[in-house]
C-alpha positions as a Markdown table, in Angstrom:
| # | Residue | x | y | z |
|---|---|---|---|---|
| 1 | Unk | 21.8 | 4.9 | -14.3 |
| 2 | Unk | 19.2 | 3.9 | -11.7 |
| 3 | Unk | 16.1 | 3.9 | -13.5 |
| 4 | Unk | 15.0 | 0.2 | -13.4 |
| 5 | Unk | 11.3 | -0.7 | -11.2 |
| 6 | Unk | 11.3 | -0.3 | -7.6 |
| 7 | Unk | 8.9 | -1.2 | -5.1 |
| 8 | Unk | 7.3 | 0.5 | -2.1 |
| 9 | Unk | 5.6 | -2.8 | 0.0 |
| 10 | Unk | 4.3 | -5.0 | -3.0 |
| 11 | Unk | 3.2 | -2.1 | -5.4 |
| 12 | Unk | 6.0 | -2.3 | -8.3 |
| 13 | Unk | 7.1 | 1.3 | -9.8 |
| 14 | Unk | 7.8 | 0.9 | -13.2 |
| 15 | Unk | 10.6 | 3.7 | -13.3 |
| 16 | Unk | 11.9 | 6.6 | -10.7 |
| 17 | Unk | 9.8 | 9.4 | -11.6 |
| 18 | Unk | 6.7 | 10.2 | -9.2 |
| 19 | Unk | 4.5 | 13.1 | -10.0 |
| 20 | Unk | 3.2 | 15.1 | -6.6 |
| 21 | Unk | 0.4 | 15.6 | -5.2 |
| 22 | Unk | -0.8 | 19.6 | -6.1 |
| 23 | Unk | -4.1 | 20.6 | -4.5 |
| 24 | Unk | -6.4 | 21.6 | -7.0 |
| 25 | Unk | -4.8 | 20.3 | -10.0 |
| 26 | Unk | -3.7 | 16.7 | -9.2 |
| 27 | Unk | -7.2 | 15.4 | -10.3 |
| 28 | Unk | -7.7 | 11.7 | -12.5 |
| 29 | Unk | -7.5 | 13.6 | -15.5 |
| 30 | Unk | -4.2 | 15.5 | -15.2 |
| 31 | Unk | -2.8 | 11.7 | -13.5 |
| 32 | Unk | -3.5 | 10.1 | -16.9 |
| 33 | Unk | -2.1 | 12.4 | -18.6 |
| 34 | Unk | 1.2 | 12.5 | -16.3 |
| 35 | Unk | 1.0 | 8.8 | -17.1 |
| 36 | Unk | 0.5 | 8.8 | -20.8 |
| 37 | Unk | 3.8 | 10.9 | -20.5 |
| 38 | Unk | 5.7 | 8.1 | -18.5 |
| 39 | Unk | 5.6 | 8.7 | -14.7 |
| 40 | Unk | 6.1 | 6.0 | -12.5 |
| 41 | Unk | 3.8 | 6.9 | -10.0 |
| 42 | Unk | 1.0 | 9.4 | -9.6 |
| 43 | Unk | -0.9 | 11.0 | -6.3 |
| 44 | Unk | -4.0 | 12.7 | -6.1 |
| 45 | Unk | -4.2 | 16.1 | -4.5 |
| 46 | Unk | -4.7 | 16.0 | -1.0 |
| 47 | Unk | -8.0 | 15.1 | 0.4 |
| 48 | Unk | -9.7 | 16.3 | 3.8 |
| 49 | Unk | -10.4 | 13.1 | 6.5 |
| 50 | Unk | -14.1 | 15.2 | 7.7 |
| 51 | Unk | -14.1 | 14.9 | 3.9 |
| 52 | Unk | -14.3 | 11.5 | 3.3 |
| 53 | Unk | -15.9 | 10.7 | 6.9 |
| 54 | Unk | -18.8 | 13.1 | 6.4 |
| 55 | Unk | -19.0 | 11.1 | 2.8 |
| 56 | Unk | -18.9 | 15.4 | 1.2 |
| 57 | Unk | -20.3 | 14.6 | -2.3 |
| 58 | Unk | -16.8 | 16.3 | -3.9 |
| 59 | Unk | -14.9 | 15.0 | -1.7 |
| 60 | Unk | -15.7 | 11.4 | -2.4 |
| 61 | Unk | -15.7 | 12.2 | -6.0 |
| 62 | Unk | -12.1 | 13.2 | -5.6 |
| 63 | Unk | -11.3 | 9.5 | -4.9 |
| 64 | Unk | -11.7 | 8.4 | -8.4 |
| 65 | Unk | -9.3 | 6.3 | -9.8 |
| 66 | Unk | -8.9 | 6.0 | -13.4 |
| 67 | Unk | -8.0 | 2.4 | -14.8 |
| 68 | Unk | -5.3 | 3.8 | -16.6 |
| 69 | Unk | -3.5 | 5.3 | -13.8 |
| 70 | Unk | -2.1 | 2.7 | -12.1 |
| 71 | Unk | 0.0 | 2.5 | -10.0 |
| 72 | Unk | -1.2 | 5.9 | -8.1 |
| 73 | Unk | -1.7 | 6.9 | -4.5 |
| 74 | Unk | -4.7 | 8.7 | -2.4 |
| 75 | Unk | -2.9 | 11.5 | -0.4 |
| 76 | Unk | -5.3 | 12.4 | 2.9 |
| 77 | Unk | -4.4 | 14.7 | 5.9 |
| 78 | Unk | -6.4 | 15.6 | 9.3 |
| 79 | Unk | -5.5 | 16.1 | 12.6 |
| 80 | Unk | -6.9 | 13.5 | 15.2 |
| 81 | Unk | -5.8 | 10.1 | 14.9 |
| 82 | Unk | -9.3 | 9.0 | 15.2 |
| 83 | Unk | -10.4 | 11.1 | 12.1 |
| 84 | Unk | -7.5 | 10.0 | 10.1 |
| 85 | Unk | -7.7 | 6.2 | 10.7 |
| 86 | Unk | -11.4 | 6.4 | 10.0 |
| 87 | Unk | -10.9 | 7.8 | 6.3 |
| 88 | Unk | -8.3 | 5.8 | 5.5 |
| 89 | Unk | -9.5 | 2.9 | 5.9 |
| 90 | Unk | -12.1 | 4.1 | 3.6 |
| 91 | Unk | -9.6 | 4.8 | 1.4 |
| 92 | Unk | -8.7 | 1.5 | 2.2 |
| 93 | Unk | -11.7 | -0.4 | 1.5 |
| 94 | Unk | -13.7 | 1.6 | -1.6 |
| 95 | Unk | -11.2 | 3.1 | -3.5 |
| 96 | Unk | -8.9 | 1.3 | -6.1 |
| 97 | Unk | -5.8 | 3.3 | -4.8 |
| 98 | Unk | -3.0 | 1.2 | -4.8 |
| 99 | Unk | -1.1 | 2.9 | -1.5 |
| 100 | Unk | -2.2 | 5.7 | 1.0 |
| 101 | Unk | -0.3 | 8.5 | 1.1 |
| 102 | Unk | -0.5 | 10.8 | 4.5 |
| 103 | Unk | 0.6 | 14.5 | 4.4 |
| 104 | Unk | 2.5 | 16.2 | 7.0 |
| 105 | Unk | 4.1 | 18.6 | 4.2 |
| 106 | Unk | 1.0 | 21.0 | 3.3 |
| 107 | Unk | 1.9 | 24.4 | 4.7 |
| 108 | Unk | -1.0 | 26.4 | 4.0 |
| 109 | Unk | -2.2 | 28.0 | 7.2 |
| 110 | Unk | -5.7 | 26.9 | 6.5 |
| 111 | Unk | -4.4 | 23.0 | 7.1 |
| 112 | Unk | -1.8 | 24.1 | 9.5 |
| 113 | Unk | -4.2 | 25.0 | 12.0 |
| 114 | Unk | -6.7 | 22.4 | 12.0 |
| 115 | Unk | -3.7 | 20.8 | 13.5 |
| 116 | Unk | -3.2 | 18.8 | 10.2 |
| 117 | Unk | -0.1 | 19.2 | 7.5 |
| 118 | Unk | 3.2 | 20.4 | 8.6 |
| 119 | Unk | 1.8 | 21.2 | 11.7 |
| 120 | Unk | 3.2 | 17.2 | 12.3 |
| 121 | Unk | 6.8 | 18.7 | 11.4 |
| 122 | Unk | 7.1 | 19.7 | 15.2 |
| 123 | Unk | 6.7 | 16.5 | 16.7 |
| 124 | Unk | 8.2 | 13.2 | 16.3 |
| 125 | Unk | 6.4 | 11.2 | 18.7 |
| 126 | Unk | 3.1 | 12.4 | 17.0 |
| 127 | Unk | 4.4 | 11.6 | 13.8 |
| 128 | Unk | 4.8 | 7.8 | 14.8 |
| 129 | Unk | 1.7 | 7.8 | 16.7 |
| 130 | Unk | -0.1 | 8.8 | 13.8 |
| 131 | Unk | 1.3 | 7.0 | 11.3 |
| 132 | Unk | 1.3 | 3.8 | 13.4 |
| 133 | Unk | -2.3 | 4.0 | 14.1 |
| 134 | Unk | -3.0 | 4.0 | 10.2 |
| 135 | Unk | -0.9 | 1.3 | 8.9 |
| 136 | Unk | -2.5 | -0.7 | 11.7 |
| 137 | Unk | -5.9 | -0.6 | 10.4 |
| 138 | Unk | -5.3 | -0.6 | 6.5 |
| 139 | Unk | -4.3 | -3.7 | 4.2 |
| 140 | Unk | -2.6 | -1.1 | 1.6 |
| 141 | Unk | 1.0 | 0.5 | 1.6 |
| 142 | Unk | 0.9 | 3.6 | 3.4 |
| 143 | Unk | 3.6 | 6.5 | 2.7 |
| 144 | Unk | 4.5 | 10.0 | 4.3 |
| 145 | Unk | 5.1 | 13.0 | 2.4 |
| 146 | Unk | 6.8 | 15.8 | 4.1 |
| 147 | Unk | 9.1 | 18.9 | 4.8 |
| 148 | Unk | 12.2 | 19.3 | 5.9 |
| 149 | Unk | 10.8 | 21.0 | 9.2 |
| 150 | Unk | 8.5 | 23.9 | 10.4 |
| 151 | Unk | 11.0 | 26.8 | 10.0 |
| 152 | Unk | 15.0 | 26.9 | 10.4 |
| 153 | Unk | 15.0 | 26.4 | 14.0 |
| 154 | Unk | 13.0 | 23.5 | 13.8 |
| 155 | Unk | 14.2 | 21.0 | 11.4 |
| 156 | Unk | 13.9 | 17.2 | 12.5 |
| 157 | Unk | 13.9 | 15.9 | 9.1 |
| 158 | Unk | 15.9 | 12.9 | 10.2 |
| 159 | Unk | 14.0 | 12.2 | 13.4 |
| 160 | Unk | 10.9 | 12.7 | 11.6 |
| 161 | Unk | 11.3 | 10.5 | 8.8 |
| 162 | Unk | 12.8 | 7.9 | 10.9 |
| 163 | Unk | 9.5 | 8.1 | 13.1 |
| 164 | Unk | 7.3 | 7.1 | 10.0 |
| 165 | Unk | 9.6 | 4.1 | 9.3 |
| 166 | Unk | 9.5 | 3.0 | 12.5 |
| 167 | Unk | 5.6 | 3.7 | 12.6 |
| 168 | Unk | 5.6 | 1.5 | 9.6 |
| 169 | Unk | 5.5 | 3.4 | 6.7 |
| 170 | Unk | 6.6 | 2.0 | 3.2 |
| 171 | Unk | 8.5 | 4.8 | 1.6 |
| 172 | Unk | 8.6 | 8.6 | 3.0 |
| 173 | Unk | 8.9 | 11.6 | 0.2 |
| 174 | Unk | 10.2 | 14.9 | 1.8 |
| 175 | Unk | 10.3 | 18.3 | 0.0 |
| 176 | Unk | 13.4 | 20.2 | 0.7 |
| 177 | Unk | 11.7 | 23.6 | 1.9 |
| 178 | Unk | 10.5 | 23.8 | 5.6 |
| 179 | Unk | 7.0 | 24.8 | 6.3 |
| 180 | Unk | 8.2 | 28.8 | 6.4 |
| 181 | Unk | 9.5 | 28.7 | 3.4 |
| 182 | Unk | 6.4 | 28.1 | 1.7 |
| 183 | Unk | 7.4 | 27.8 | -2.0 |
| 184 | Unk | 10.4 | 30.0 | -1.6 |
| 185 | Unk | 14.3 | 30.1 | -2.0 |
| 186 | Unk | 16.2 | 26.5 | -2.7 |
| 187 | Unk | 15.5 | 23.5 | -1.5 |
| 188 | Unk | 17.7 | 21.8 | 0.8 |
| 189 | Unk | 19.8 | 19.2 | -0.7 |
| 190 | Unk | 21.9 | 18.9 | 1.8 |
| 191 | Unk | 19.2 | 17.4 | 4.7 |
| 192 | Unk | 18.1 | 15.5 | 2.1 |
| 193 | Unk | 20.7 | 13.5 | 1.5 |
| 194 | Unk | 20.7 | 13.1 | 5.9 |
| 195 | Unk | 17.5 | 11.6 | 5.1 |
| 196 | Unk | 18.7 | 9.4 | 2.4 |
| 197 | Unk | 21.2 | 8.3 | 4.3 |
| 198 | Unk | 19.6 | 7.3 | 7.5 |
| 199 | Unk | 16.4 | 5.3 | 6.0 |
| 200 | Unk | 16.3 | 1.8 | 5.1 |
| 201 | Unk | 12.4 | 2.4 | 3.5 |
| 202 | Unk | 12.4 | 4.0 | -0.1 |
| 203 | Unk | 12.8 | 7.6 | 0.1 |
| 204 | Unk | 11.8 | 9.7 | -3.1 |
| 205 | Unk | 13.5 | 13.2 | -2.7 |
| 206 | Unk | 10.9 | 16.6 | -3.9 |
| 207 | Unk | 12.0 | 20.0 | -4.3 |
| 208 | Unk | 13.6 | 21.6 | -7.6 |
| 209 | Unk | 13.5 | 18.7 | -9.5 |
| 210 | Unk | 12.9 | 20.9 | -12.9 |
| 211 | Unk | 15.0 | 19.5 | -15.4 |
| 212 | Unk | 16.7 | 15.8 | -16.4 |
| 213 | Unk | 20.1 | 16.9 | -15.3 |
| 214 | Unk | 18.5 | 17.4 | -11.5 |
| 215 | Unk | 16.6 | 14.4 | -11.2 |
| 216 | Unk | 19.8 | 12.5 | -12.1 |
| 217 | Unk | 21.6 | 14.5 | -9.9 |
| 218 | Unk | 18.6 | 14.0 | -7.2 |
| 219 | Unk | 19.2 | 9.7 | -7.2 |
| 220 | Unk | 22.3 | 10.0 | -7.6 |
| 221 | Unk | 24.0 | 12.8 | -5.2 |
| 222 | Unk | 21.4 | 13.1 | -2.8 |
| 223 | Unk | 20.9 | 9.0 | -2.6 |
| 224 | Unk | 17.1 | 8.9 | -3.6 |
| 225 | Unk | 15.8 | 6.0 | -4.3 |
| 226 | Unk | 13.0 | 8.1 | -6.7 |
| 227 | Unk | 12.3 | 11.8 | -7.8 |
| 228 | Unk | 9.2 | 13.5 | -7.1 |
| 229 | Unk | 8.7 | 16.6 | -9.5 |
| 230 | Unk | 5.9 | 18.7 | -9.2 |
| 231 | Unk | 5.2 | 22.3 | -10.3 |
| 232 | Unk | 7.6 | 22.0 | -13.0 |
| 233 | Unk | 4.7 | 19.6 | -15.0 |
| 234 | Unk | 2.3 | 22.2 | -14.6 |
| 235 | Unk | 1.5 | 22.6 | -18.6 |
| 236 | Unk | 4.3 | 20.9 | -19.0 |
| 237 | Unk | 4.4 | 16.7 | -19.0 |
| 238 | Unk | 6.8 | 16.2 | -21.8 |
| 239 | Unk | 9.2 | 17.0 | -19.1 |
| 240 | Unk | 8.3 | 13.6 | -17.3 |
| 241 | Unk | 8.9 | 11.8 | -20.6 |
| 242 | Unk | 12.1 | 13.9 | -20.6 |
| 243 | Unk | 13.3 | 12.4 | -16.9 |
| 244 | Unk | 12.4 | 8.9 | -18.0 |
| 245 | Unk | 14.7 | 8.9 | -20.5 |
| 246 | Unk | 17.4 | 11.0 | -19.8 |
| 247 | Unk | 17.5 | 8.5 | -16.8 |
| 248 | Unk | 17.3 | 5.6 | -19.0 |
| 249 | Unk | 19.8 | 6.6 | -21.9 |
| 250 | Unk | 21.5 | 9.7 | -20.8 |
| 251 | Unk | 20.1 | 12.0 | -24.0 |
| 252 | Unk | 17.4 | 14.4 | -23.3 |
| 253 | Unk | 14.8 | 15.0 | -25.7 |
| 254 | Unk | 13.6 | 17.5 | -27.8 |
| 255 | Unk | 11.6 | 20.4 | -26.6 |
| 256 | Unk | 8.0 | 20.1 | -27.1 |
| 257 | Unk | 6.4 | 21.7 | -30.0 |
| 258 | Unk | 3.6 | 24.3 | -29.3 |
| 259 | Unk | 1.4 | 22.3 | -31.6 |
| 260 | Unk | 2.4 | 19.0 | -29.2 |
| 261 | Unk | 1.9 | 21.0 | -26.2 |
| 262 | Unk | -1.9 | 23.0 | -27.0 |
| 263 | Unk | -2.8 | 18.3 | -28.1 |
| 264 | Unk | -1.9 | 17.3 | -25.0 |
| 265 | Unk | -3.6 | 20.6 | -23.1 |
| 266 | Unk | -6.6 | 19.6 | -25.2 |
| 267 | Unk | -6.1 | 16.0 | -24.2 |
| 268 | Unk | -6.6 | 17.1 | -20.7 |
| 269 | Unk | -9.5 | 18.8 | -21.2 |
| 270 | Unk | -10.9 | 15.7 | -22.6 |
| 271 | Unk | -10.0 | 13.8 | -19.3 |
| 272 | Unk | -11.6 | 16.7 | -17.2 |
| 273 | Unk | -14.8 | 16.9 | -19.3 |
| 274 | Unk | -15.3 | 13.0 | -18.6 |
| 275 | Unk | -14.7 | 13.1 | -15.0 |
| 276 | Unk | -16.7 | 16.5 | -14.2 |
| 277 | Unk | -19.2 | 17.6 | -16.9 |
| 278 | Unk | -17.9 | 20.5 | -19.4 |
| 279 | Unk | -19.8 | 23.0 | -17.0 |
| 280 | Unk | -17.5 | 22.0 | -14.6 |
| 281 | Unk | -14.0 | 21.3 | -16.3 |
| 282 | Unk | -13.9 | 24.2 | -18.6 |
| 283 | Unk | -14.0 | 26.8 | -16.3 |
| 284 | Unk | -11.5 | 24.8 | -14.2 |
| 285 | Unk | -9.4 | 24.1 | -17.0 |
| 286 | Unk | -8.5 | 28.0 | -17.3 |
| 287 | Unk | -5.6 | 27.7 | -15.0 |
| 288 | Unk | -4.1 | 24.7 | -16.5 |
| 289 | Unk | -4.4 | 26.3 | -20.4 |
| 290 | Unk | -2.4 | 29.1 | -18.5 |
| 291 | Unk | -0.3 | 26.8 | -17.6 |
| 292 | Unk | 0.6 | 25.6 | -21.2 |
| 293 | Unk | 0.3 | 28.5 | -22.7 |
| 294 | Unk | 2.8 | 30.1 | -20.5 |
| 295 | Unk | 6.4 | 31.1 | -21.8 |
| 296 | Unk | 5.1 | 31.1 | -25.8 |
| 297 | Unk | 5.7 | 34.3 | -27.4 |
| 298 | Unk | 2.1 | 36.2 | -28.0 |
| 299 | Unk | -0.1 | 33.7 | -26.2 |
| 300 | Unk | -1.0 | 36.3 | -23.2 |
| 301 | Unk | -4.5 | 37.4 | -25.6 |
| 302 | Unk | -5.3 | 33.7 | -25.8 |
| 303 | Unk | -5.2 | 33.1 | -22.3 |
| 304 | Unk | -7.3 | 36.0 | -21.4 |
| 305 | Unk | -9.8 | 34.3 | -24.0 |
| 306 | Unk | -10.0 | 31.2 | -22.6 |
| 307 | Unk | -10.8 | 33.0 | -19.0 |
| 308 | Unk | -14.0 | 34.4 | -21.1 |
| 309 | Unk | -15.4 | 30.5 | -22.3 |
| 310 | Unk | -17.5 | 28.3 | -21.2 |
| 311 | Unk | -17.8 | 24.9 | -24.2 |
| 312 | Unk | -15.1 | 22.8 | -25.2 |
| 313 | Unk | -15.7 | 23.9 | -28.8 |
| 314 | Unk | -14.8 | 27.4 | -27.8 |
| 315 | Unk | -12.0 | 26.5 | -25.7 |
| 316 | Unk | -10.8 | 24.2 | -28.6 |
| 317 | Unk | -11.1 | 27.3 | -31.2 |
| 318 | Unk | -9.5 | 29.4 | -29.6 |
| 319 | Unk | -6.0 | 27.1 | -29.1 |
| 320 | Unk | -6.6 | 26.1 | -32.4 |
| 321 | Unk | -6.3 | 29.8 | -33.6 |
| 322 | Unk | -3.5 | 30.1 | -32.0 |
| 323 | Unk | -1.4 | 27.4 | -33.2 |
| 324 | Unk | -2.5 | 28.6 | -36.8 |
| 325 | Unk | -1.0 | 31.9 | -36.2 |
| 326 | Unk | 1.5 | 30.7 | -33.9 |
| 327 | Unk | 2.9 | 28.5 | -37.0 |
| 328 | Unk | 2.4 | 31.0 | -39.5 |
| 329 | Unk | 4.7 | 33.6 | -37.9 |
| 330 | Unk | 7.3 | 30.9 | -37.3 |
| 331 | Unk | 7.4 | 30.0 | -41.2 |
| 332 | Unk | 7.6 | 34.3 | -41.6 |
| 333 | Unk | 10.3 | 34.2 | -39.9 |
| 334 | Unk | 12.7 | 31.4 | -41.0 |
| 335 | Unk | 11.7 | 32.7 | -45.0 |
């Protein structure tokens, strides 16, 4: 089964699994743990080019790169050519990103209409202009990561992907939803495979990649050269360790335990604390203990706790608690 290293440029992935970019969650200390868990390649949530121009305090503090990350890859988006180029060769030059990653996949309106996103979906020519512009004036690998198009009448997946390899992009990722679609429906297999087919650069394939079986299925039937999963880690990165080596062996792994999975939420709030200050990462860190939390039987209470914190210790207690009680209705029940 393919799961051996692969390169895009120089930069060698260790295996096929690539964890993508999710605004407002893909931040240093989530990467590490997606890492710790296995994954080839991590990217950074998406960050603004007035962001990095203007030199916005968060915005630069968005471009840290954890030493134990590696190999991982600054996503930016913007709308002018002149905007983009500028950032990344920022990116370029003072961050220890190993490629640049461009979006033209965001569909949120607010990105949309700065022109930015998968605004680019509608336009070829652009798509090359752009894209050649930045490889031009950076040193690193630079990717794409896109949609299948804007909405049904518009999809130039093929065209479009073809524009950034002719631009000069290393490897192009495409989620199989257009820009209408939002998060909504199935993805489409089928155009990605047309993709697959026509590209000689590494293409990693993105869009309901949620268990082993698909990810196989995704190199394999669709012609991927990589996966990309990404909501499906949310809370949950044993499944990353779970792709590796279903990919490598053909056996899946066990499911996590809830006392594995409340460590490694723990872990993460470690990671946050040390890159934002706990005044910062606990109240951030809400969403992602929902995340963990989610699917195990009587954790709703917990979560609403945890919305009501603000310390580490407090955070800490209350997971804690729960796993105590958690474990002492499992042994109840298998008396």
């Amino acid at each position: 089964m393919k799961n051996d290293s692969w390169k895009i440029r120089d930069v060698e992935i260790p295996n096929r699994v690539v964890v993508a970019p999710m605004a407002g969650i893909s931040n240093a200390a989530f990467r590490v743990v997606c890492k710790e868990f296995g994954a080839g390649l991590v990217v950074c949530e998406m960050i603004s080019d007035h962001g990095i121009i203007y030199r916005n305090k968060k915005t630069l503090e968005m471009l840290t790169v954890d030493p134990r990350e590696h190999p991982m890859s600054i996503q930016i988006f913007g709308g002018s050519e002149e905007t983009l180029v500028e950032a990344a060769h920022y990116v370029d030059t003072h961050t220890a990103a190993d490629i640049i990653n461009i979006n033209m996949g965001c569909p949120v309106p607010k990105v949309t209409k700065t022109d930015a996103g998968a605004r680019w979906l509608l336009d070829p020519n652009k798509i090359y202009q752009m894209v050649h512009a930045v490889v031009r004036n950076v040193s690193k690998p630079v990717t794409v990561k896109m949609r299948t198009g804007w909405d049904q009448k518009h999809i130039f997946a093929v065209e479009n992907a073809l524009a950034a390899q002719e631009a000069g992009a290393s490897a192009v990722a495409m989620h199989g939803r257009t820009r209408k679609q939002m998060y909504m429906g199935e993805a489409d297999w089928e155009t990605l495979k047309d993709v697959a087919d026509a590209l000689t650069i590494p293409f990693v394939g993105n869009g309901d990649v949620t268990t082993p079986e698909k990810a196989k299925a995704m190199l394999e039937d669709v012609g991927a050269d990589a996966v990309m999963v990404g909501r499906a880690a949310l809370g949950n990165p044993w499944i990353i360790k779970d792709m590796v080596h279903y990919l490598d062996t053909g056996e899946k792994l066990r499911p996590q335990t809830v006392e594995e999975k409340v460590e490694t939420a723990k872990d993460q709030l470690n990671g946050l604390i040390d890159l934002k200050g706990e005044k910062i990462a606990v109240p951030e860190f809400r969403r992602q203990a929902a995340y963990y939390l989610k699917g195990i039987p009587r954790s709703a209470r917990t979560r609403a706790k945890i919305n009501d914190v603000w310390t580490k210790k407090e955070v800490f207690d209350l997971l804690d608690d729960f796993v105590e009680k958690y474990e002492a209705r499992q042994k109840q029940i298998n008396q």
